[in-house]
N, C-alpha and C positions, 0 to 999 in steps of 0.2 A: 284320293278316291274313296266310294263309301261301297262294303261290301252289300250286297242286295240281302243276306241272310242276318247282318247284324238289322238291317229293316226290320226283316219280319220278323223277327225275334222281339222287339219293340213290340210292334203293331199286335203280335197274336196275345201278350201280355194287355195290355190294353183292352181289348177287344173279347179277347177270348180266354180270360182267365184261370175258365174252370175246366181247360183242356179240354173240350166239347168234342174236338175232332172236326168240329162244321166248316173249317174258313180247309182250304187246301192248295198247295204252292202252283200247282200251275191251273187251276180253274179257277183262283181267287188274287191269290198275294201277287204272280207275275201282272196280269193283267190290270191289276189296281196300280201297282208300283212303276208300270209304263206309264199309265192316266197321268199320273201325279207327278213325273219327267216331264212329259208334253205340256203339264200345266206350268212348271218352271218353266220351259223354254218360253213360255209366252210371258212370262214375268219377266224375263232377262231381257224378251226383246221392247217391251213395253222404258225397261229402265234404259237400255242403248239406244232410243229413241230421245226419253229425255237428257239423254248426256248425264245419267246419275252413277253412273258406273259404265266399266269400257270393258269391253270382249275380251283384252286379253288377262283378265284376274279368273280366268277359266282354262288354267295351265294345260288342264291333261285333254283340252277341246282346241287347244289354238295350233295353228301347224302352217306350212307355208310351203307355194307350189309354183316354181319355173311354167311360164306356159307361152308356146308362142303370140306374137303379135304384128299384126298385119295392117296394111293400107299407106295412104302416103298422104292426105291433109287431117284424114285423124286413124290412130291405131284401137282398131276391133282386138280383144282377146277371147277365144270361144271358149267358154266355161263348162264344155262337155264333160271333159278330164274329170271333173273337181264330182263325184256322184252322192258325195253324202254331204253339200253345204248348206251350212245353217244361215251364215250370214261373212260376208267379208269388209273386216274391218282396215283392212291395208293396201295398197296397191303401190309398188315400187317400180317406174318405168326402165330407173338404171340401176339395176343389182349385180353383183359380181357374184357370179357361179363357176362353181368346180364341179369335176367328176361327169359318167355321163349313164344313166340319165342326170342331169344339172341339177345343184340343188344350191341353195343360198351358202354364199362363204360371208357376204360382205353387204352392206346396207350405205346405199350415201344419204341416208336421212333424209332424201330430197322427197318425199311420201305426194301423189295425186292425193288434191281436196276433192272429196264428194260432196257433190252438187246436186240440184234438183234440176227438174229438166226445165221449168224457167229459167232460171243460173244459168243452165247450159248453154241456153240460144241468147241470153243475155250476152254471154263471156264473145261470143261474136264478134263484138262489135267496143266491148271494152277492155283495154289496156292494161286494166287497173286488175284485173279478175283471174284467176286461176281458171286454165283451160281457155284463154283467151285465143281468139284469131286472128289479133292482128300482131304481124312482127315487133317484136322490142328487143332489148339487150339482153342477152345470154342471164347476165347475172339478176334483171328482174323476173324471169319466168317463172309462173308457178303455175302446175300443172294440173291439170282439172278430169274428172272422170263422173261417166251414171253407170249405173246397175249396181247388180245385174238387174239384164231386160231381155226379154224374147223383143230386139227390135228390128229385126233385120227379115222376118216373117219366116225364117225358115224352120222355126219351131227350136230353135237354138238361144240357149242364152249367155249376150253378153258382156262386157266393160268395155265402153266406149272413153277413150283416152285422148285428150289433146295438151297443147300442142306434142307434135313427131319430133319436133327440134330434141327435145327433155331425154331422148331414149336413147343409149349409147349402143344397145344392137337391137334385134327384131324380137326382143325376149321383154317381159313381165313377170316380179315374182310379187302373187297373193297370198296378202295376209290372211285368213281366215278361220273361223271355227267353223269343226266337224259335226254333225247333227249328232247326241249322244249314242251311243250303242243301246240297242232294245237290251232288256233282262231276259231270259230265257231261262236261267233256276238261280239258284240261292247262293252259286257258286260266280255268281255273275258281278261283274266291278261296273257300279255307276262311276261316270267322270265329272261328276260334281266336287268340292272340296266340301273337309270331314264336316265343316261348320254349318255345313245344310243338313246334316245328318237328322234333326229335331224337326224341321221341317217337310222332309218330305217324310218320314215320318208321317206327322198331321196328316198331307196332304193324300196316302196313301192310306190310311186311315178313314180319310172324308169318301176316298172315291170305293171303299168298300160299303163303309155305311149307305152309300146310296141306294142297296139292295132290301133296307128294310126299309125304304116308303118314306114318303116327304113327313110321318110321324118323328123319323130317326132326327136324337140330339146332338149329335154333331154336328159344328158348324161349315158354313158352306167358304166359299173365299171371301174373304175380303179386303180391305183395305190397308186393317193394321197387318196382317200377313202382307201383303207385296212393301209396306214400311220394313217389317220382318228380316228380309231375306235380301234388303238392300244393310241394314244396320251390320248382319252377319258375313255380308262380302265385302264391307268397307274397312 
């Protein structure tokens, strides 16, 4: 984790050298230092897009949640529960859970592939495909899932799961990451790892400069930052 005050402590050095008194922790440094979170989350998601880097090298984000699961030629899981998700990288149809409320003891590595909703309606009708529809042998199945999606129109969002055979009870444990915690003062722990410390830095930096006018030299994002922030998490 990186403490929000070693940031500004950074940043005010930079910025504000000669103790000015001008930049101030919650009308300037929190509200910047959010900006510049929100701008990483779209970095992260840009690279787990490309497959350049995967969700769970974000330790103190990744976490995992029993949830029920429902239907009988394909299983709905309602992602109501889940209130701060950023994105879900896992989906485990047969997990072994203890305790109650259930929480993961055990993993059979058997993970749903996620699919697009082409794939999906494709996997209908072919054999060969994870989340297929038509019956085969226990031991070729591989199990297919979308979402999440508000698909069911009732304003809910979920992970549609097939085939039912793959599920050993009416349970589902998701992988996913937590949306970061906001800053709120300087006493505040981002759940980034220490090695983006430099960079959100910058980028907390960039989003204060914004206040002196498309004059200010600081630069804006670009490209060799998102190279940046993949080189520092690999």
């Amino acid at each position: 984790m990186i403490l929000a005050s070693d940031v500004f402590t950074d940043v005010r050095s930079l910025l504000d050298d000669d103790n000015s008194g001008r930049y101030t922790e919650a009308k300037d440094l929190v509200p910047a230092i959010n900006q510049a979170i929100d701008y990483l989350v779209t970095v992260f998601n840009s690279a787990f897009e490309q497959k350049k880097i995967s969700p769970e090298v974000l330790r103190d984000l990744s976490t995992t949640k029993i949830l029920d699961a429902v239907g009988v030629s394909t299983k709905r899981v309602d992602l109501t529960d889940i209130t701060n998700l950023w994105s879900v990288f896992g989906v485990d149809p047969a997990p072994t859970t203890t305790g109650d409320p259930e929480v993961l003891s055990d993993s059979a590595n058997r993970w749903a592939t996620r699919l697009t909703l082409e794939q999906w309606n494709d996997a209908l009708a072919d054999p060969f495909s994870p989340g297929s529809g038509i019956s085969i042998l226990s031991d070729f199945v591989r199990p297919g899932y979308i979402g999440p999606g508000q698909f069911l129109g009732d304003g809910k969002s979920y992970i549609l799961i097939r085939p039912v055979s793959v599920f050993t009870s009416d349970t589902v444990c998701i992988w996913y990451l937590r949306n970061p915690t906001k800053v709120t003062s300087g006493t505040s722990n981002i759940e980034f790892p220490r090695s983006l410390h430099a960079i959100l830095v910058d980028k907390t930096l960039n989003m204060l400069s914004l206040q002196h006018g498309p004059e200010s030299t600081y630069p804006k994002a670009t490209d060799k930052e998102v190279t940046q922030l993949l080189q520092l998490m690999i």
